[in-house]
PyMOL Python script that loads the backbone (N, CA, C, O; Angstrom):
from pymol import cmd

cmd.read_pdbstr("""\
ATOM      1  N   UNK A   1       0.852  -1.165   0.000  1.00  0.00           N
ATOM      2  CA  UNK A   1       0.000   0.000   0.000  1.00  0.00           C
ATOM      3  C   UNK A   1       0.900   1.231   0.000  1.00  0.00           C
ATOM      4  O   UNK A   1       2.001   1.290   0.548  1.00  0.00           O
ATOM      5  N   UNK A   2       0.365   2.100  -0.607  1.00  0.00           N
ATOM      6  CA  UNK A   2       1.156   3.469  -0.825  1.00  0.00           C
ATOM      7  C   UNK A   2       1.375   3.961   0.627  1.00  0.00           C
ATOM      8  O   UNK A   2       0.448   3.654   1.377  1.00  0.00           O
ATOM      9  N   UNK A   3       2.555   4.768   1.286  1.00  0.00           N
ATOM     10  CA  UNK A   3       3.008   5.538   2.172  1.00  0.00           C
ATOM     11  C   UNK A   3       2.051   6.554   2.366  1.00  0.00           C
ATOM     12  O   UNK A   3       1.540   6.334   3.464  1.00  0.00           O
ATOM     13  N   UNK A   4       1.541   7.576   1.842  1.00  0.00           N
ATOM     14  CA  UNK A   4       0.528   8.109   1.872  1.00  0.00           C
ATOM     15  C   UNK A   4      -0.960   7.818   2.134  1.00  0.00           C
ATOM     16  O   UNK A   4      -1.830   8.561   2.586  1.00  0.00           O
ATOM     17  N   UNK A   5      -1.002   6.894   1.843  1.00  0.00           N
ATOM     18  CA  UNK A   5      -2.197   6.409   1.930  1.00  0.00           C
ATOM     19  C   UNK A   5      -2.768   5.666   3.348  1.00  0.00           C
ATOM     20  O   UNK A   5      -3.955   5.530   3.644  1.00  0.00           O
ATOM     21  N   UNK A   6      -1.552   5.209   4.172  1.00  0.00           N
ATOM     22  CA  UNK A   6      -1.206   4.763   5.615  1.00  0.00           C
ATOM     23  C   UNK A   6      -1.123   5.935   6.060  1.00  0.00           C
ATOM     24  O   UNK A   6      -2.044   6.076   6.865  1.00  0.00           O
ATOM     25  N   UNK A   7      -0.480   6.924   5.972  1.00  0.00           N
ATOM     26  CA  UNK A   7      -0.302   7.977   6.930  1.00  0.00           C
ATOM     27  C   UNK A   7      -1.830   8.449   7.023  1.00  0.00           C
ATOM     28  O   UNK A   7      -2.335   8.424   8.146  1.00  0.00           O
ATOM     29  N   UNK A   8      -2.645   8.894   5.897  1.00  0.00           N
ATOM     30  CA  UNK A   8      -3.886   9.458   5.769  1.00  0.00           C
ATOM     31  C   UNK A   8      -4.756   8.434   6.663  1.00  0.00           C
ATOM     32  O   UNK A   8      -5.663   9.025   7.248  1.00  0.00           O
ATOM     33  N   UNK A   9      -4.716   7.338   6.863  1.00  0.00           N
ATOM     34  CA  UNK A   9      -5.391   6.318   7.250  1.00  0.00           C
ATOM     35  C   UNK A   9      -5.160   6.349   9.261  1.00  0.00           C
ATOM     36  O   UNK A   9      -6.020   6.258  10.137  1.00  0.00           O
ATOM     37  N   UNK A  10      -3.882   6.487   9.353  1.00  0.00           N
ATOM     38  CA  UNK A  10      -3.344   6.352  10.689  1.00  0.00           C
ATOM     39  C   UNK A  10      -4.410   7.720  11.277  1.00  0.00           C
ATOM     40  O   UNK A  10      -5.355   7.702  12.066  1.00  0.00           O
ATOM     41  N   UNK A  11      -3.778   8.840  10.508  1.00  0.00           N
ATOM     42  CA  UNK A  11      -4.140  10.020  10.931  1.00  0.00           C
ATOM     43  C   UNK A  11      -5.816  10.123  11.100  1.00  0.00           C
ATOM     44  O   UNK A  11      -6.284  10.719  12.070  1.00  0.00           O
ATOM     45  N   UNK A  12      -6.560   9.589  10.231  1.00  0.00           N
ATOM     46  CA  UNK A  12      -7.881   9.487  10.627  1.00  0.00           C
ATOM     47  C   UNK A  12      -8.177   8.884  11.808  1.00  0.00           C
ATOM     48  O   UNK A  12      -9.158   9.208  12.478  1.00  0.00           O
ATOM     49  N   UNK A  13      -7.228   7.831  12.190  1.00  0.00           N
ATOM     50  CA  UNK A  13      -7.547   6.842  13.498  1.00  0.00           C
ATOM     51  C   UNK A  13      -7.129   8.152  14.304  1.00  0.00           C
ATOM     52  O   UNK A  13      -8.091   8.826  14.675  1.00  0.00           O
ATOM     53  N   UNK A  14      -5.772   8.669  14.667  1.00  0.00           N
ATOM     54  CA  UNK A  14      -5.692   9.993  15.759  1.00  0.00           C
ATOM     55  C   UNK A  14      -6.855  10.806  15.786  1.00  0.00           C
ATOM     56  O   UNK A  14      -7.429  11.182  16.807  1.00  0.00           O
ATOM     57  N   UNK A  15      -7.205  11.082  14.504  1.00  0.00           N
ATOM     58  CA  UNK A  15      -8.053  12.385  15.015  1.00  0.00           C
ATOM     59  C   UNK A  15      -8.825  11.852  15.573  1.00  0.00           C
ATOM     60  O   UNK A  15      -8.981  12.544  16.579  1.00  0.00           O
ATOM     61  N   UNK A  16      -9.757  10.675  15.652  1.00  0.00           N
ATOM     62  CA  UNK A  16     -10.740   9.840  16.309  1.00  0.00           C
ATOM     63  C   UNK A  16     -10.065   9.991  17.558  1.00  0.00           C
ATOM     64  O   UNK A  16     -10.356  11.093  18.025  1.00  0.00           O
ATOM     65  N   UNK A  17      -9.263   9.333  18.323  1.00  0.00           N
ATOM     66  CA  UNK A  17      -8.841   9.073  19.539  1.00  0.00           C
ATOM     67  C   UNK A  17      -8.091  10.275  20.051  1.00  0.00           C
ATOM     68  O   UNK A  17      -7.402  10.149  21.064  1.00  0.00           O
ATOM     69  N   UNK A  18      -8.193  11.713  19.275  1.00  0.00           N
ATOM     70  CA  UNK A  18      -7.672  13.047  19.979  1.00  0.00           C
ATOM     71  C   UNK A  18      -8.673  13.738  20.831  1.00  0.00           C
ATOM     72  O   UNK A  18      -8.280  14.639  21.572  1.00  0.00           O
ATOM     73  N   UNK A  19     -10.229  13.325  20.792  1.00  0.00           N
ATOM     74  CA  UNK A  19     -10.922  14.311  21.165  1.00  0.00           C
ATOM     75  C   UNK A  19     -11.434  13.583  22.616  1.00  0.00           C
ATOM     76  O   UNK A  19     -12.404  13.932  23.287  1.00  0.00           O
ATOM     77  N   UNK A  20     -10.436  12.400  22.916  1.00  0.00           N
ATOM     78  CA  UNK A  20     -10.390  11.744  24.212  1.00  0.00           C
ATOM     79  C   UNK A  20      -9.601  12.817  25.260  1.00  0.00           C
ATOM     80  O   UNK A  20      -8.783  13.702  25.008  1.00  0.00           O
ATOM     81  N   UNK A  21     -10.232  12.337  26.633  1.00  0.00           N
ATOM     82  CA  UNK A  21      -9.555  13.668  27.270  1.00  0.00           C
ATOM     83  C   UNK A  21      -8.476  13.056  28.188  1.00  0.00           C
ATOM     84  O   UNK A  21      -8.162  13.743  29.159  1.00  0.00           O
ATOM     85  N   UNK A  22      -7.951  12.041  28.050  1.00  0.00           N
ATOM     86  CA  UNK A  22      -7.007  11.409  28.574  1.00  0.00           C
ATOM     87  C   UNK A  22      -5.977  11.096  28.075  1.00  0.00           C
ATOM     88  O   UNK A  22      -5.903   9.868  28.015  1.00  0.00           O
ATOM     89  N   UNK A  23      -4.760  11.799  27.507  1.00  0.00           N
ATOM     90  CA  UNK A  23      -3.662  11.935  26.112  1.00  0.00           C
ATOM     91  C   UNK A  23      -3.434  10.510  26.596  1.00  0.00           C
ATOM     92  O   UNK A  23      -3.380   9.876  25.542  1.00  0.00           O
ATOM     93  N   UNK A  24      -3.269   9.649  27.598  1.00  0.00           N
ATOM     94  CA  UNK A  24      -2.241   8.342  27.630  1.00  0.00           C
ATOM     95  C   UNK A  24      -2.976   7.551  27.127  1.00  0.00           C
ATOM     96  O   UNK A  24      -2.617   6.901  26.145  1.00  0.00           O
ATOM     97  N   UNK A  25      -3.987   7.440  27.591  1.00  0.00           N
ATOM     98  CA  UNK A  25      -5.536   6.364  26.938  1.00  0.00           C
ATOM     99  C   UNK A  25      -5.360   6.689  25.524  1.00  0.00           C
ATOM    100  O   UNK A  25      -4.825   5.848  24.802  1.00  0.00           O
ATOM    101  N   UNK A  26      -5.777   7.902  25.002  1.00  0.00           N
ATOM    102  CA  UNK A  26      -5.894   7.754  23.600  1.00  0.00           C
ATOM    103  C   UNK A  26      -4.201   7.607  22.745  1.00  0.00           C
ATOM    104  O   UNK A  26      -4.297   7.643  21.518  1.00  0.00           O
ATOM    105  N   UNK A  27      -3.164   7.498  23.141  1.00  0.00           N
ATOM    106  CA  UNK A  27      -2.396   6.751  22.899  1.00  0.00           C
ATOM    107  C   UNK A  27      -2.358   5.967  22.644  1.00  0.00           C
ATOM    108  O   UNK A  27      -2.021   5.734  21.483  1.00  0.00           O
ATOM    109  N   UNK A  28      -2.746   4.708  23.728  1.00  0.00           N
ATOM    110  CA  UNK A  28      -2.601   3.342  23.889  1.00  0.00           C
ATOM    111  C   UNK A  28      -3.879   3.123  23.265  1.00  0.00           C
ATOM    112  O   UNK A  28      -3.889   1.969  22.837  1.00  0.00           O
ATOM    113  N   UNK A  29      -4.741   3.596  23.071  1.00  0.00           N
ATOM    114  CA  UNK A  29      -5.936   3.140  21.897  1.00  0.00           C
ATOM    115  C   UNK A  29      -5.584   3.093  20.157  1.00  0.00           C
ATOM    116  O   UNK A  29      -6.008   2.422  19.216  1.00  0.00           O
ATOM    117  N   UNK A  30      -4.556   4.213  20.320  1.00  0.00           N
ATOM    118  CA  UNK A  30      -4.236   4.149  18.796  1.00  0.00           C
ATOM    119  C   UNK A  30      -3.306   3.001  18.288  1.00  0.00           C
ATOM    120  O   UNK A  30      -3.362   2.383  17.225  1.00  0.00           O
ATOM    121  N   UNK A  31      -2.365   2.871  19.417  1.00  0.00           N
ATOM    122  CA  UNK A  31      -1.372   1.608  19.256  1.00  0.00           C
ATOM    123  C   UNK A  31      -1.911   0.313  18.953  1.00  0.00           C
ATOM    124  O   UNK A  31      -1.654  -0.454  18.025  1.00  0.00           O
ATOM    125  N   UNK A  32      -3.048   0.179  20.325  1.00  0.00           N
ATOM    126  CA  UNK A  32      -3.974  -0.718  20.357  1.00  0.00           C
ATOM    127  C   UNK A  32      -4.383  -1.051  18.516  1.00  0.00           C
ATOM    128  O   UNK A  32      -3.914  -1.780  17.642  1.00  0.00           O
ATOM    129  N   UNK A  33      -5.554  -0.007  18.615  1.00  0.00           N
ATOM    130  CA  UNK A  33      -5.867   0.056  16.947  1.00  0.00           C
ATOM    131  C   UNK A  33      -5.165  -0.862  16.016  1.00  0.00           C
ATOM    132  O   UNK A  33      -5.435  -1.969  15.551  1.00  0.00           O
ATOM    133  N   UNK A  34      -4.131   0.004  15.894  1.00  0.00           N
ATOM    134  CA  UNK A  34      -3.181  -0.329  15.222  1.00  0.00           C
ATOM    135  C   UNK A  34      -2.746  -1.749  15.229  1.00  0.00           C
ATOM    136  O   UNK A  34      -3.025  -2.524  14.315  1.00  0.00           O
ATOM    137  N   UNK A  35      -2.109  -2.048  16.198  1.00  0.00           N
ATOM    138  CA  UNK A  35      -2.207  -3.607  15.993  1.00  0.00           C
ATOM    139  C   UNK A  35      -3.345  -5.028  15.957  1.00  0.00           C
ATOM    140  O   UNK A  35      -3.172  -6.221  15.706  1.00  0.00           O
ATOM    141  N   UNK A  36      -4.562  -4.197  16.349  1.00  0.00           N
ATOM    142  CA  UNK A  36      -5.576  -5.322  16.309  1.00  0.00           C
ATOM    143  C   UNK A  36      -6.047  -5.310  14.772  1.00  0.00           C
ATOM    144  O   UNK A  36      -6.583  -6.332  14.344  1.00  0.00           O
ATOM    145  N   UNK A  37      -5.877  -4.224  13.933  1.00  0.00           N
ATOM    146  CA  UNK A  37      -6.347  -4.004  12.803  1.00  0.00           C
ATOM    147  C   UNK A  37      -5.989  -3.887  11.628  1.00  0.00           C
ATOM    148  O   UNK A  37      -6.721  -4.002  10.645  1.00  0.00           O
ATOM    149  N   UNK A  38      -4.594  -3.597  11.639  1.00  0.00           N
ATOM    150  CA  UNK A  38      -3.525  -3.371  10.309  1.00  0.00           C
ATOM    151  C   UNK A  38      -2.846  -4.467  10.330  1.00  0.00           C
ATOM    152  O   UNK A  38      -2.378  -4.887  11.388  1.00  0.00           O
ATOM    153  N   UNK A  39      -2.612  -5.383   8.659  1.00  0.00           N
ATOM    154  CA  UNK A  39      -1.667  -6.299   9.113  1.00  0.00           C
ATOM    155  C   UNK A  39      -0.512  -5.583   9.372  1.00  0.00           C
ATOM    156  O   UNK A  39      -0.342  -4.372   9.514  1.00  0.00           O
ATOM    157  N   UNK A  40       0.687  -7.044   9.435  1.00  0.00           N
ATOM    158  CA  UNK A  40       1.851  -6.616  10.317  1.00  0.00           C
ATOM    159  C   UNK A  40       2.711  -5.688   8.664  1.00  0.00           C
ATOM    160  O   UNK A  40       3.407  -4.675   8.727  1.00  0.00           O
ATOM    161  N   UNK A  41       2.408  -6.320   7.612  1.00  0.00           N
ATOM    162  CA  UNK A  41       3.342  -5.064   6.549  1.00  0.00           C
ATOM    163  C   UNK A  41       2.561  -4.016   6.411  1.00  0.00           C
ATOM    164  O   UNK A  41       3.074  -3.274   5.573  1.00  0.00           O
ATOM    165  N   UNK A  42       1.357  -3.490   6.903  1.00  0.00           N
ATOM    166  CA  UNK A  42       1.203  -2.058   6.765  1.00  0.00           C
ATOM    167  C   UNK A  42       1.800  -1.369   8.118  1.00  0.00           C
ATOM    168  O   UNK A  42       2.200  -0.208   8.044  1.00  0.00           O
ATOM    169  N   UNK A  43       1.861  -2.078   9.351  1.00  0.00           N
ATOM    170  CA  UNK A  43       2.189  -1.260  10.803  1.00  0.00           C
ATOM    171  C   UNK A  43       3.968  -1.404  10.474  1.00  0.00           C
ATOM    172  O   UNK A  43       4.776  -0.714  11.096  1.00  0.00           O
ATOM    173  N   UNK A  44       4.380  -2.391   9.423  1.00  0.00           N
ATOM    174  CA  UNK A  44       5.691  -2.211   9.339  1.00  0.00           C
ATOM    175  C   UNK A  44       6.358  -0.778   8.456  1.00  0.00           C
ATOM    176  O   UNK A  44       7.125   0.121   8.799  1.00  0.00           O
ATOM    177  N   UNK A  45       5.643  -1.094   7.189  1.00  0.00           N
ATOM    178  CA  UNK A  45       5.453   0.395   6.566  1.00  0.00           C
ATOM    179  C   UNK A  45       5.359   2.061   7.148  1.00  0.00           C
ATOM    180  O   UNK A  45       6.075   3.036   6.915  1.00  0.00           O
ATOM    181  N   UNK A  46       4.317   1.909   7.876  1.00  0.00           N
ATOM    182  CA  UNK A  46       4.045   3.402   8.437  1.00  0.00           C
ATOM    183  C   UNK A  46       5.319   3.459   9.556  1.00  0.00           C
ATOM    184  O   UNK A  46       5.913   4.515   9.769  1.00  0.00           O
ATOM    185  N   UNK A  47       5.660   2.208  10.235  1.00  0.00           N
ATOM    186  CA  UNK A  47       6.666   2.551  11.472  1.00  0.00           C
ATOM    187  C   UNK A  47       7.957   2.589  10.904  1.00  0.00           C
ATOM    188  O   UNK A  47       8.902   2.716  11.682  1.00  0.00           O
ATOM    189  N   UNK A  48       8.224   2.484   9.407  1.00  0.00           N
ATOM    190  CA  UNK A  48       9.697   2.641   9.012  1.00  0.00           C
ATOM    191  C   UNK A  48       9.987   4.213   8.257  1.00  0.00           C
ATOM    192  O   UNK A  48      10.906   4.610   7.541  1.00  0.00           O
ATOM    193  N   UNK A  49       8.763   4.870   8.779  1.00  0.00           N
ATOM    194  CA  UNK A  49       8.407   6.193   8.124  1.00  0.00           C
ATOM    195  C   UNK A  49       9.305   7.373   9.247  1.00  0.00           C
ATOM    196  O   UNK A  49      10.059   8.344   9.177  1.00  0.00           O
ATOM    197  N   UNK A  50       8.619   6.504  10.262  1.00  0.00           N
ATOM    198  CA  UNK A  50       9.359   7.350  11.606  1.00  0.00           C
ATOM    199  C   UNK A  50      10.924   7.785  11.457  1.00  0.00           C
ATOM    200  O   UNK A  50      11.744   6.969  11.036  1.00  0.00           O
ATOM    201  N   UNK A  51      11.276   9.036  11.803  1.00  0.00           N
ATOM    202  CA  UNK A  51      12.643   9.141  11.497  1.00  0.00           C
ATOM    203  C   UNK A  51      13.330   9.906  10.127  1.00  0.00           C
ATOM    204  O   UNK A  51      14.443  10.316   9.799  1.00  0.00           O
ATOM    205  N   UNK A  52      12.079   9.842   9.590  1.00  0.00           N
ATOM    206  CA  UNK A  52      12.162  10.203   7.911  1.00  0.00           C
ATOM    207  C   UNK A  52      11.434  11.464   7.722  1.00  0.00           C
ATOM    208  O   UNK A  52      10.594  11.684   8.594  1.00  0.00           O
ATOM    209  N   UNK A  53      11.586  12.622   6.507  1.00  0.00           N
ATOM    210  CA  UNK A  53      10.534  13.789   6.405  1.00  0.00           C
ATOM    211  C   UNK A  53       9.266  13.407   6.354  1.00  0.00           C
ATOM    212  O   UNK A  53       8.304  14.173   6.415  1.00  0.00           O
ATOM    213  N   UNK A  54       9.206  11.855   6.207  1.00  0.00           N
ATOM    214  CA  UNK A  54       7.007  11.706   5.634  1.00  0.00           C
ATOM    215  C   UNK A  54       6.709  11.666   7.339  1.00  0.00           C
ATOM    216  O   UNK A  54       5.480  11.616   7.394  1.00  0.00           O
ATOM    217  N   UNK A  55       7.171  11.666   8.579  1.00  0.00           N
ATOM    218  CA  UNK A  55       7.248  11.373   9.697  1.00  0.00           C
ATOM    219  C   UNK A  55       6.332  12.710  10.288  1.00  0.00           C
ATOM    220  O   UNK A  55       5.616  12.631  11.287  1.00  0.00           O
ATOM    221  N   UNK A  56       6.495  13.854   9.524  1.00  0.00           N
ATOM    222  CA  UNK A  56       6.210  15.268   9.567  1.00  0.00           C
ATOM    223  C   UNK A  56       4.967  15.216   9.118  1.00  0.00           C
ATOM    224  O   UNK A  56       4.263  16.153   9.496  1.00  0.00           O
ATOM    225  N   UNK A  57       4.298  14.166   8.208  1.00  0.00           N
ATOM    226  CA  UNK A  57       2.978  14.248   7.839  1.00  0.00           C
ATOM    227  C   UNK A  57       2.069  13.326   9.213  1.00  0.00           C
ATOM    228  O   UNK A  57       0.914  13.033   8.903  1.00  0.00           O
ATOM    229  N   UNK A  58       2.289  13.112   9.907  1.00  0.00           N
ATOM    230  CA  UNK A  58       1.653  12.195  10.651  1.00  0.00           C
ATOM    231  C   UNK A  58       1.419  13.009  12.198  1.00  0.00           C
ATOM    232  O   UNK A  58       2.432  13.532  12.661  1.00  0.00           O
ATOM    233  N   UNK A  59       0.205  13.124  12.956  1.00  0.00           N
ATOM    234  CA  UNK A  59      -0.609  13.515  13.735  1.00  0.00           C
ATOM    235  C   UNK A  59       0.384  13.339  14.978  1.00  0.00           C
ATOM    236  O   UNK A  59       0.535  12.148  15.252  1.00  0.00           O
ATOM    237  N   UNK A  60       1.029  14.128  15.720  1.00  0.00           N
ATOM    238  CA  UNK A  60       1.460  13.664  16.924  1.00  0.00           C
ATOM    239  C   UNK A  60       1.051  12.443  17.902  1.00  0.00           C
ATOM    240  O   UNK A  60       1.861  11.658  18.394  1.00  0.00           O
ATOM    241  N   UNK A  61      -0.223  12.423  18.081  1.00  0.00           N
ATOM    242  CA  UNK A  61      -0.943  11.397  18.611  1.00  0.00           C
ATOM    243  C   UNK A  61      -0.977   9.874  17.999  1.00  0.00           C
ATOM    244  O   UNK A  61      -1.492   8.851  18.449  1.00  0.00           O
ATOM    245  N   UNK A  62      -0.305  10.095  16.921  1.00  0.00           N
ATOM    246  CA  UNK A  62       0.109   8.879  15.751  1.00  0.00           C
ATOM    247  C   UNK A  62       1.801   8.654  16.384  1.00  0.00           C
ATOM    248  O   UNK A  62       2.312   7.644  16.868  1.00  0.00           O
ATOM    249  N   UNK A  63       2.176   9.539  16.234  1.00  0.00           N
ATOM    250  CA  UNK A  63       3.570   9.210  16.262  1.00  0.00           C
ATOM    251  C   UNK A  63       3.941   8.974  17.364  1.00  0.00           C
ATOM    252  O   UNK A  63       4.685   7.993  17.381  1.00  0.00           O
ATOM    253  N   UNK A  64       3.718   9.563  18.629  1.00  0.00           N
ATOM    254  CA  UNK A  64       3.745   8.697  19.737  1.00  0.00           C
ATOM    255  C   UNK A  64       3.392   7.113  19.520  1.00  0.00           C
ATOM    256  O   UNK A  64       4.107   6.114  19.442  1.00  0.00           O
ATOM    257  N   UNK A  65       1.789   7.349  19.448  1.00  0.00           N
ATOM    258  CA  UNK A  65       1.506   5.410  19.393  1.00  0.00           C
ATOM    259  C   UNK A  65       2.388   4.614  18.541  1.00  0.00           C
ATOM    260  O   UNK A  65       2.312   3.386  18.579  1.00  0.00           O
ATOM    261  N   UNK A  66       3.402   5.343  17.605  1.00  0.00           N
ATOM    262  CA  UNK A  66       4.049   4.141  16.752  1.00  0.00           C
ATOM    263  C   UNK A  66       4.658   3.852  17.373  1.00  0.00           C
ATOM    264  O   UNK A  66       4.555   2.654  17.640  1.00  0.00           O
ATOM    265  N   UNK A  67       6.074   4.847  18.318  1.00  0.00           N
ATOM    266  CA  UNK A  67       6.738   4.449  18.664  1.00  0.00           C
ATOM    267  C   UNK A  67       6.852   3.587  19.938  1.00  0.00           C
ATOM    268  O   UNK A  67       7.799   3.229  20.638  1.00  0.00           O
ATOM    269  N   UNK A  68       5.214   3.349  19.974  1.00  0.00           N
ATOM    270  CA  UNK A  68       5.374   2.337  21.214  1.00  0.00           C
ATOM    271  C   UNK A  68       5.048   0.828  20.666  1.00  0.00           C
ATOM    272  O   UNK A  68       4.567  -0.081  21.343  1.00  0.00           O
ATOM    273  N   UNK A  69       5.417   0.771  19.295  1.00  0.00           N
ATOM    274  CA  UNK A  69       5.673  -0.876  18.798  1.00  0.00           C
ATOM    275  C   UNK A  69       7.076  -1.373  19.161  1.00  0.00           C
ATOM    276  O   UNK A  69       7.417  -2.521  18.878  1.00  0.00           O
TER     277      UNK A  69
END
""", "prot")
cmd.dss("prot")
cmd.show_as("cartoon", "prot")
cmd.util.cbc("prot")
cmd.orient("prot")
């Protein structure tokens, strides 16, 4: 799947779990997410993004939860 197309996808899951009023919960919901729902080569994809300029397209609340794979 296209790089873009994961980030746009992740980022829809953050904005869902941003308007939680508990930043650690909706963290661990996105991580959560994330692994109950993406196979393992798309969560491998978006998490090899981290570190990189496409890293800058992705929701803070995303990028935390990646880096807790």
């Amino acid at each position: 799947m296209k790089l873009e197309k994961l980030i746009a996808m992740a980022n829809q899951i953050g904005a869902f779990f941003e308007a939680m009023p508990d930043h650690e919960q909706a963290v661990a919901d996105v991580a959560n997410h994330l692994r109950r729902s993406w196979e393992p080569r798309m969560r491998q994809q978006i998490i090899a993004c981290l570190g990189t300029t496409n890293e800058e397209q992705l929701k803070p609340l995303v990028r935390e939860a990646l880096r807790r794979f």
